[in-house]
C-alpha positions as CSV (number, residue, x, y, z in Angstrom):
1,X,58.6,-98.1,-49.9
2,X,59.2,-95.7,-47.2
3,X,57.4,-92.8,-46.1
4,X,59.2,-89.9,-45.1
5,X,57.3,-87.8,-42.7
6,X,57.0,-83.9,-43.4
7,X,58.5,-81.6,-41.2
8,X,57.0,-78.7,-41.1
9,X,59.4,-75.1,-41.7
10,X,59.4,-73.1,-38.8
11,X,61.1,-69.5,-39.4
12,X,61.6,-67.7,-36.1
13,X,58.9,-64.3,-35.5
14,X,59.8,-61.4,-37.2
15,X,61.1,-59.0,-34.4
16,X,60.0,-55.4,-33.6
17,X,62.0,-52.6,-32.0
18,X,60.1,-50.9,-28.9
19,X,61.6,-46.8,-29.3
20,X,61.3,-44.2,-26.7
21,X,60.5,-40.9,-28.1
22,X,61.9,-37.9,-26.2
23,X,59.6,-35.1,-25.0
24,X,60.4,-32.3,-23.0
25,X,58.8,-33.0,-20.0
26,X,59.3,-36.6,-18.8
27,X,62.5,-36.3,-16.2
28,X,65.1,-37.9,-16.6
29,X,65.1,-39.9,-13.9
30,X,61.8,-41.4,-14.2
31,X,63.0,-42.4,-17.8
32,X,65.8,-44.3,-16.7
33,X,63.4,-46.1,-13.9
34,X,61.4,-46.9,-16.8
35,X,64.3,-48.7,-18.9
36,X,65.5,-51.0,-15.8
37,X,61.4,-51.6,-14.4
38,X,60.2,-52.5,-18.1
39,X,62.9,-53.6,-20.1
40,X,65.6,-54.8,-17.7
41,X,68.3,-52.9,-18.2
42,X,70.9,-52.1,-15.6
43,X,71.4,-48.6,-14.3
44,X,74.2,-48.1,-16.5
45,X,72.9,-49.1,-20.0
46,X,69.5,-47.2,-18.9
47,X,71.4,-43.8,-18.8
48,X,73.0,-44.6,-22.1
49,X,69.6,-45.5,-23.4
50,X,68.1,-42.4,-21.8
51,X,70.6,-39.7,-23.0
52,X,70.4,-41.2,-26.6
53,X,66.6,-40.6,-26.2
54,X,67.5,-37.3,-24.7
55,X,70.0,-35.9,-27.5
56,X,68.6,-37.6,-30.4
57,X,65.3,-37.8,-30.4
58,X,64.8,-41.2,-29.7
59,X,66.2,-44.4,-28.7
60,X,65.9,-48.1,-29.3
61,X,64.8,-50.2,-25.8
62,X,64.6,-53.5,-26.6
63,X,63.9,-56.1,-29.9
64,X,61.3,-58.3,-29.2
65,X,58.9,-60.4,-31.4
66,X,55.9,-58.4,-32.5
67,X,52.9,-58.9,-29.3
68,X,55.8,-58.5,-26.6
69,X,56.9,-55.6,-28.4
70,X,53.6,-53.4,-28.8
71,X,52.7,-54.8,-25.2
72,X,55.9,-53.1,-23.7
73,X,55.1,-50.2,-25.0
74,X,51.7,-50.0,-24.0
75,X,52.6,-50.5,-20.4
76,X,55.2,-48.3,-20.3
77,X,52.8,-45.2,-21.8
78,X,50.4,-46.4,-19.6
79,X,53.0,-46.2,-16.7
80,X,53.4,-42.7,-17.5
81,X,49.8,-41.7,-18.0
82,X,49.4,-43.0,-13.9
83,X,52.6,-41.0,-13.2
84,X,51.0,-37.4,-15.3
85,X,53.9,-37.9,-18.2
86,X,53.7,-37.6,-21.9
87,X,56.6,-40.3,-22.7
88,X,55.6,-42.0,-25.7
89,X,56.7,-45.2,-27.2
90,X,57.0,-46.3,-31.0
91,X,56.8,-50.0,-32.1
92,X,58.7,-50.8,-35.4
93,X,59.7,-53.4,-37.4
94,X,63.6,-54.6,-36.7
């Protein structure tokens, strides 16, 4: 008689979207520096990212599983707390 070993399920994390909320004091500039330092986009992509966040409100930065995702976006409001801007981040689920 053999004995077939149990392999345990694995499902992969549920991910979480990190948004950037617009406000309408946080340059533009400083914005786009956050998008490449934090989340690794290229200059490019980070404009595209910022205008979205710019002319609709907000904009999606990155998908990441849950403690990534709400860590992001604590360093990035923390960023702009030591840089006097009110940019906020939102962590939701994907």
């Amino acid at each position: 008689m053999a004995v077939e070993e149990a392999k345990p399920k694995l499902k992969p994390p549920s991910m979480y979207k990190v948004l950037m909320l617009n406000d309408d004091y946080t340059p533009m500039d400083f914005v786009v520096e956050i998008l490449e330092d934090f989340f690794n986009l290229g200059r490019e992509q980070a404009t595209r990212v910022m205008l979205t966040v710019h002319t609709e409100g907000k904009a999606v930065c990155g998908v990441y599983p849950q403690d990534i995702a709400e860590t992001k976006a604590t360093q990035v409001v923390e960023y702009a707390r030591e840089n006097q801007h009110p940019l906020m981040c939102q962590v939701e689920q994907a």
